[in-house]
C-alpha positions as semicolon CSV with decimal commas, in nm:
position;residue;x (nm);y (nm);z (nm)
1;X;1,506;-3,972;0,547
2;X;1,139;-4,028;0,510
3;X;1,022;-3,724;0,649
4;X;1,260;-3,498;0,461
5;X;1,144;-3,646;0,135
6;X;0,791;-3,634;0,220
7;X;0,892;-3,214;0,333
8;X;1,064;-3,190;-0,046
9;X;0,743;-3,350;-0,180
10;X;0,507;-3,069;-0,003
11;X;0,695;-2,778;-0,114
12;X;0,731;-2,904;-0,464
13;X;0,317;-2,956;-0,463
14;X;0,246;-2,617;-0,357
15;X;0,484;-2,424;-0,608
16;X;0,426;-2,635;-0,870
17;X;0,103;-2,513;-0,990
18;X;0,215;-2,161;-0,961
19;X;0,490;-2,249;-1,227
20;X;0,250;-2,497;-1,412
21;X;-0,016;-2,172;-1,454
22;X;0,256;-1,881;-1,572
23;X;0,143;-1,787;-1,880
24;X;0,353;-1,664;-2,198
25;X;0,152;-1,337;-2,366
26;X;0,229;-1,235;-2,692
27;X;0,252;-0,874;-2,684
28;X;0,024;-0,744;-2,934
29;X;-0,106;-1,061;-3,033
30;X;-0,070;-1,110;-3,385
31;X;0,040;-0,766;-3,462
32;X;0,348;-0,814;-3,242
33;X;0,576;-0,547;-3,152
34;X;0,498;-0,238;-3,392
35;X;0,423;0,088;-3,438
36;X;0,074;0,226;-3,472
37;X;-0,129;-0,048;-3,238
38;X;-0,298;0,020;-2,881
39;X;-0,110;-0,142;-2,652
40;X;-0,291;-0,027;-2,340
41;X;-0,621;-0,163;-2,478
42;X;-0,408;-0,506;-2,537
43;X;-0,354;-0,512;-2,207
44;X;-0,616;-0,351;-2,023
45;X;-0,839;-0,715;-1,976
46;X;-0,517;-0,911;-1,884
47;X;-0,389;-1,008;-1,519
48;X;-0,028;-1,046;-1,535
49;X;0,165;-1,251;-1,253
50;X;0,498;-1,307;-1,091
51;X;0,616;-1,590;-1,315
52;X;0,479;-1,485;-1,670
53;X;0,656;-1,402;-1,966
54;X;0,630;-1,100;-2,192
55;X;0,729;-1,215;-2,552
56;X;0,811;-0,899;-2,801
57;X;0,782;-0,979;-3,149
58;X;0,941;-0,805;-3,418
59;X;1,155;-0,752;-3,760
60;X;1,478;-0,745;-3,616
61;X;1,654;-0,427;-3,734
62;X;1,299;-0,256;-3,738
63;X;1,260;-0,206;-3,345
64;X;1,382;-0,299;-3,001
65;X;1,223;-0,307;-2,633
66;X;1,387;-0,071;-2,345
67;X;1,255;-0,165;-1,986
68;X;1,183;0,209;-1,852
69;X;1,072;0,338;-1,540
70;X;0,750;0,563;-1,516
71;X;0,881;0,889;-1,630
72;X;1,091;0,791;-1,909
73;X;0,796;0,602;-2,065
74;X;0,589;0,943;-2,013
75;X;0,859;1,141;-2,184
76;X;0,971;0,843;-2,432
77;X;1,276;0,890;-2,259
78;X;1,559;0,671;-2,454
79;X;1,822;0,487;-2,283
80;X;2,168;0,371;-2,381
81;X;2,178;0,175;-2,672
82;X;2,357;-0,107;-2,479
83;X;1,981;-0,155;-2,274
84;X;1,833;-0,248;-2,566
85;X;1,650;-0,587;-2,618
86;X;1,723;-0,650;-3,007
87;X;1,650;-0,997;-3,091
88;X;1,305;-1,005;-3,272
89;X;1,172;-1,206;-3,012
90;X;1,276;-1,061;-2,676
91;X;1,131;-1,312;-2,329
92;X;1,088;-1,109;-2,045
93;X;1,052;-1,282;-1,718
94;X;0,806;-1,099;-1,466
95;X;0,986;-1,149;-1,176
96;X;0,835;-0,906;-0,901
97;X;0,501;-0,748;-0,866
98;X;0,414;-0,392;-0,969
99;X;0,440;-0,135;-1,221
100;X;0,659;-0,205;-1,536
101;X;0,692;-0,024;-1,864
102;X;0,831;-0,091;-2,202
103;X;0,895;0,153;-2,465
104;X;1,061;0,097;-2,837
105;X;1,337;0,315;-2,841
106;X;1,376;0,314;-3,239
107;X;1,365;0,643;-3,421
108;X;1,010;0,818;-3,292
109;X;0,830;0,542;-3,241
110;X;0,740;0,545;-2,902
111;X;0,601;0,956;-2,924
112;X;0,449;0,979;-3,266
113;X;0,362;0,572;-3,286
114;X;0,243;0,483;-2,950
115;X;0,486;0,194;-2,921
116;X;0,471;0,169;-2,544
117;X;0,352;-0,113;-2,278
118;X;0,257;-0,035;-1,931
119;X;0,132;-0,323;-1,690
120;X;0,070;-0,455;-1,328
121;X;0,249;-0,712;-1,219
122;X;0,043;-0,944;-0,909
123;X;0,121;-1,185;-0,717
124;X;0,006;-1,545;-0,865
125;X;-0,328;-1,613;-0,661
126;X;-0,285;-1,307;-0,466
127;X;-0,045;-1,483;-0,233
128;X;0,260;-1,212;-0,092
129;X;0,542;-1,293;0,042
130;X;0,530;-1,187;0,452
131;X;0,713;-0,868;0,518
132;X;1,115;-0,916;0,627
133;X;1,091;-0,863;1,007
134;X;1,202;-0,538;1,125
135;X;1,377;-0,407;1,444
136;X;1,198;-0,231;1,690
137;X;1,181;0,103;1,655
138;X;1,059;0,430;1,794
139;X;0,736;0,532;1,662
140;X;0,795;0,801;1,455
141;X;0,589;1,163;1,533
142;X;0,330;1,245;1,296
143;X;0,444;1,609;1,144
144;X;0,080;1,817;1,337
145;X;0,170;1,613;1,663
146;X;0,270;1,861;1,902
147;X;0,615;1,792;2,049
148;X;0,562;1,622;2,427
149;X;0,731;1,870;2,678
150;X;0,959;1,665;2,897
151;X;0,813;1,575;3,240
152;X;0,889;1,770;3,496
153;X;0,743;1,761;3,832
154;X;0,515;2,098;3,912
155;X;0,259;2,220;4,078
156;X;-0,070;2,216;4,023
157;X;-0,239;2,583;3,950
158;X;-0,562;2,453;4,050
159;X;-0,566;2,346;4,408
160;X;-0,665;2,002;4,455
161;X;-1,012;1,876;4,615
162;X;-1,052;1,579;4,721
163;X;-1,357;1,364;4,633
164;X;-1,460;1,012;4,656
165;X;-1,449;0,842;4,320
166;X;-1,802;0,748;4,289
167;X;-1,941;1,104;4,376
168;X;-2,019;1,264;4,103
169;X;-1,764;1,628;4,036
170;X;-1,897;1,930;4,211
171;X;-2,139;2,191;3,980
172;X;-2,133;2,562;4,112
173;X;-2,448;2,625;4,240
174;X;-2,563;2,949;4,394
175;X;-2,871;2,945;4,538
176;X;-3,105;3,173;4,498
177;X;-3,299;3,403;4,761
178;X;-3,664;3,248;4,761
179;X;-3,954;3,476;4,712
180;X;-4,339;3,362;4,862
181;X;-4,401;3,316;4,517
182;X;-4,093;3,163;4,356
183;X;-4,021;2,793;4,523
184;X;-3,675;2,783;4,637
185;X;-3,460;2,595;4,386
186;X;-3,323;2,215;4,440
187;X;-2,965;2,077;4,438
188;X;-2,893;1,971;4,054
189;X;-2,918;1,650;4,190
190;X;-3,016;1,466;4,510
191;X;-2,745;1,398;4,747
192;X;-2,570;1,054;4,729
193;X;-2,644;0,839;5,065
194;X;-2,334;0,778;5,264
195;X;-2,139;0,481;5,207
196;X;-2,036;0,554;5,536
197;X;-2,369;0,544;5,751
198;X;-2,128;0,601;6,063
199;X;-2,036;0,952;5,958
């Protein structure tokens, strides 16, 4: 009983500051949710983590908040009206890491206003979660990887010599004819002695 208190008590310590230090951003501040402001530049100096809060601020009536994906807050892309976050002051919990994007999908006000949000999400104290274990698998080829022939058992087309593994491979050599004048050339190297001194 002791010990799985004192196991509740350690897991409880090390999340808790991670809840304790979420932090609830105003977006825009005290301009809130509007037309016209830079929203980019709001963000730019801010490190948002798993666990924060994104608090929209508005009129109600006067604008919304659509959670978009990358293209539709390029384009300004509007979706259903039922998506809509329409309370004046809209929470959003940042629940995973990564790219998110927030547009306002009133009238023009995303294209001609700028009313748009893009951030990265992080993990609170750079801590990630260890990756789901996987089942073995085949490596996969890379694409310029030739394809492996299957093994088959062949020939050689170059006969094989045998040598001893510490001599070194045979260099063709051809000697040449000496001359009074021209010394007669030397092996490339000197022979190796026989570990054999039998032979």
């Amino acid at each position: 009983m002791a010990s799985n208190m004192f196991l509740m008590l350690t897991i409880v310590a090390m999340f808790l500051p991670t809840i304790a230090m979420a932090t609830d951003y105003i977006v825009g501040d005290d301009s809130g949710w509007t037309i016209n402001f830079d929203y980019q530049a709001w963000a730019k100096d801010k490190v948002f983590q798993v666990g924060d809060k994104l608090v929209f601020q508005y009129p109600q009536g006067y604008h919304n908040v659509f959670k978009v994906n990358g293209t539709a807050f390029k384009n300004c892309d509007i979706l259903p009206e039922n998506e809509a976050l329409t309370s004046g002051n809209d929470t959003i919990v940042l629940k995973t890491p990564g790219r998110k994007w927030y547009i306002c999908g009133v009238s023009n006000h995303c294209a001609a206003y700028g009313q748009k949000l893009a951030i990265t999400v992080q993990y609170p104290y750079g801590w990630a979660p260890a990756p789901a274990p996987s089942s073995p698998t085949a490596p996969t080829p890379e694409p310029w990887a030739p394809t492996p022939e299957p093994w088959a058992s062949t020939t050689p087309s170059v006969p094989a010599t045998t040598t001893e593994p510490w001599a070194p491979a045979p260099q063709p050599w051809t000697p040449v004819p000496s001359s009074p004048s021209t010394p007669a050339p030397s092996a490339p190297w000197p022979p190796a002695p026989s570990p054999y001194p039998w032979i």
